[in-house]
C-alpha positions in Angstrom: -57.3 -26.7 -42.5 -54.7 -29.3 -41.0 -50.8 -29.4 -41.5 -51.0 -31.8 -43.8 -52.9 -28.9 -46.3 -50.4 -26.2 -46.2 -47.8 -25.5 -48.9 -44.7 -26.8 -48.1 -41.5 -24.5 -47.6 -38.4 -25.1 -49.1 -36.9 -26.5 -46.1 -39.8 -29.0 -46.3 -41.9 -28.0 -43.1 -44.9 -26.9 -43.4 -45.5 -22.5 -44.2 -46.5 -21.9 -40.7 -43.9 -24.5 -38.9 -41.2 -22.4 -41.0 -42.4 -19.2 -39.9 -42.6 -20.3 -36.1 -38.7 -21.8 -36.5 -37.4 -18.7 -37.9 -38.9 -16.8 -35.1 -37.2 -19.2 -32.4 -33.6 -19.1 -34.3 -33.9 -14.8 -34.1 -35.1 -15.2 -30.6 -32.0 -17.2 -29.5 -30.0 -15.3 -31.8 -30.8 -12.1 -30.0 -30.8 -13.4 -26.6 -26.9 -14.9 -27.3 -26.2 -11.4 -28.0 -27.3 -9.7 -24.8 -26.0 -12.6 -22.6 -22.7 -11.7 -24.4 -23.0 -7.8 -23.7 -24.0 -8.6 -19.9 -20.9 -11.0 -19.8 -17.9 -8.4 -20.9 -19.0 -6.1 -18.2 -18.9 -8.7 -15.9 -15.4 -10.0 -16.5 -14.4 -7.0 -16.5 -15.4 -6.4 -13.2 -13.6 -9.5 -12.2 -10.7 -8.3 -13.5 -8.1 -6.9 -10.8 -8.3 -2.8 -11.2 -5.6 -0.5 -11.4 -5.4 0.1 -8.0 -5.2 -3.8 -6.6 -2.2 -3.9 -9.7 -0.6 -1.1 -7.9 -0.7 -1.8 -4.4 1.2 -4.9 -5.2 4.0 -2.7 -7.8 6.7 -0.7 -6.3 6.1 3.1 -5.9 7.9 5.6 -7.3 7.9 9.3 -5.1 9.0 12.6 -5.7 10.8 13.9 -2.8 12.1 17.0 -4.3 9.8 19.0 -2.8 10.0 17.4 0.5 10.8 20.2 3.1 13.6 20.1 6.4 11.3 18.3 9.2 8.7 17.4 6.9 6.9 13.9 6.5 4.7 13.0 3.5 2.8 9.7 3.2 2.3 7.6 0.1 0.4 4.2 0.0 2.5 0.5 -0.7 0.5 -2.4 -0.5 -2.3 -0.8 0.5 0.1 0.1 3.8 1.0 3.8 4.6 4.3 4.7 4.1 6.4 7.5 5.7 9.1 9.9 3.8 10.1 12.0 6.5 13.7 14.7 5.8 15.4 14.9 9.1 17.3 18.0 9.9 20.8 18.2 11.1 18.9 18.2 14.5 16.7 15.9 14.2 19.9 13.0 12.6 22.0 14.4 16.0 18.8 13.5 18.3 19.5 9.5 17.3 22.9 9.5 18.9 22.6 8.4 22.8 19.5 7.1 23.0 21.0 3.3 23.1 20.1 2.5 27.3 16.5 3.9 26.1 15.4 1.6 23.7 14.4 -2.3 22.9 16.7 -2.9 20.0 18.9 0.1 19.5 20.7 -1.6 16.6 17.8 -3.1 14.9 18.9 -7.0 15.6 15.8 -7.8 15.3 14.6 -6.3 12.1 17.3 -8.0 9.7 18.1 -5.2 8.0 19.9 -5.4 5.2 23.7 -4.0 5.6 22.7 -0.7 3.7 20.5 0.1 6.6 22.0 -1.2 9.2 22.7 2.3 11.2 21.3 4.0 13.3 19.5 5.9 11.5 18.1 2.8 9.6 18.4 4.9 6.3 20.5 4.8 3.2 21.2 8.6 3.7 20.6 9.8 6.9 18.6 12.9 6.3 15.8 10.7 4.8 13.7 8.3 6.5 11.2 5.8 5.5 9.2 3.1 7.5 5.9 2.1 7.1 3.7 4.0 9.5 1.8 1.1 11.4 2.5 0.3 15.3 4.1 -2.7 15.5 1.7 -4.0 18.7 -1.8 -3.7 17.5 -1.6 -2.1 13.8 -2.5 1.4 14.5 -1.7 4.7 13.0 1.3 7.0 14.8 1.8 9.9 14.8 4.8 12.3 14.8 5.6 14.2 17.8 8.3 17.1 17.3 10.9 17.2 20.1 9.8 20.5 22.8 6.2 20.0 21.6 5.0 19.9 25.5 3.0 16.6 24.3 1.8 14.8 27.7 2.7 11.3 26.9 6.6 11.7 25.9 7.8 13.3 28.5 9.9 16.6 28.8 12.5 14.9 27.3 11.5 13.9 24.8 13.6 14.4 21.2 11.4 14.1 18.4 9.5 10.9 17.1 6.5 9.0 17.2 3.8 8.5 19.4 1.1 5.7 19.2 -2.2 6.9 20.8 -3.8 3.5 20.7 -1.4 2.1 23.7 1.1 4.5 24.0 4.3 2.7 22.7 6.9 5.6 21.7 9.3 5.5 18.6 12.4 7.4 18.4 13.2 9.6 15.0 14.5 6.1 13.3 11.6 4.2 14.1 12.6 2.1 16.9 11.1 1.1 19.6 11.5 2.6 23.4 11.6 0.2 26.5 8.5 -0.9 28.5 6.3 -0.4 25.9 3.3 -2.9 24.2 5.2 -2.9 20.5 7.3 -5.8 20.2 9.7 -4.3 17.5 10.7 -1.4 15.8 9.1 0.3 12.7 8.9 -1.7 9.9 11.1 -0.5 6.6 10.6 -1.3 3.4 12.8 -2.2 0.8 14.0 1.1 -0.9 16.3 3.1 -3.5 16.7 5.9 -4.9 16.9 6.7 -8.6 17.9 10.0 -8.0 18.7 12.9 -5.6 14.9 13.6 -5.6 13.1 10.7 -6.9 12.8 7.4 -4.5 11.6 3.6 -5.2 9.4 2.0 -3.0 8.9 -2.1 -2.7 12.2 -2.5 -4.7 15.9 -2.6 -2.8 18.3 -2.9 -5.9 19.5 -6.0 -5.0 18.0 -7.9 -8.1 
């Protein structure tokens, strides 16, 4: 039987022509649906996570629990970042050390005036720089004055040591003489919002 035979459908195409159109309209239909589904995901994977948010936000640490000596690391920026509480010691041990050192008072660093001491902290019993070697990007690490460590010497009053080319940082981050880092310890703009509670990536001078 040709087209021309079959009963007509009210949208004036033949019955079988109406039948196959229907079937193509559900098709795409259906297929516009899943391409849909499969594209949420997908921008949403495109979408910066919590984590990229964060490393670009300032950081707010507890320190409260933060023992005499001790050093805790958080992340800013995706950089490592060091708390340490000095001890009455450990804040004496900065004094004298001038003739030693690249840039005693931080010159180089332009500080801002808050930090500009020589224990380049706003209170002297806390310290916070971001833990990277300024020659080659390492990792330091700290090195407790009388540890016997090989590489600092007998004496030797507490700070850190960079295993990677052996430049040496005093308890304030900066730099020794004669050694491959360029520059002291970075710092990072800081504040505190309490006695225990600190901001990281934010200075209080907005």
């Amino acid at each position: 039987m040709s087209s021309a035979a079959l009963p007509l459908e009210p949208t004036g195409l033949p019955a079988g022509d109406a039948e196959r159109r229907q079937w193509l309209i559900a098709t795409g239909v259906a297929g516009g649906a899943a391409a849909v589904a499969t594209a949420v995901p997908l921008v949403a994977s495109l979408a910066p996570s919590e984590r990229a948010k964060a490393q670009g936000a300032a950081v707010t640490v507890d320190i409260g629990d933060l023992a005499p000596g001790a050093l805790k690391t958080v992340e800013w920026r995706g950089k490592p970042v060091w708390i340490q509480r000095r001890t009455p010691e450990m804040v004496a041990a900065l004094q004298g050390q001038a003739a030693r050192l690249a840039d005693p008072d931080s010159a180089r660093d332009h500080l801002p005036p808050a930090l500009a001491n020589a224990g380049r902290s706003l209170r002297p019993e806390v310290f916070v720089a971001v833990g990277i070697c300024t020659h080659l990007g390492c990792s330091p690490t700290a090195v407790a004055a009388g540890s016997g460590h090989p590489s600092v010497g007998g004496d030797w009053h507490g700070g850190f040591f960079c295993p990677c080319h052996g430049s040496t940082f005093d308890l304030a981050g900066r730099v020794f003489k004669d050694k491959p880092a360029p520059s002291n310890l970075e710092i990072p703009p800081h504040r505190y919002l309490s006695e225990t509670r600190l901001v990281i990536g934010e200075d209080g001078s907005a």
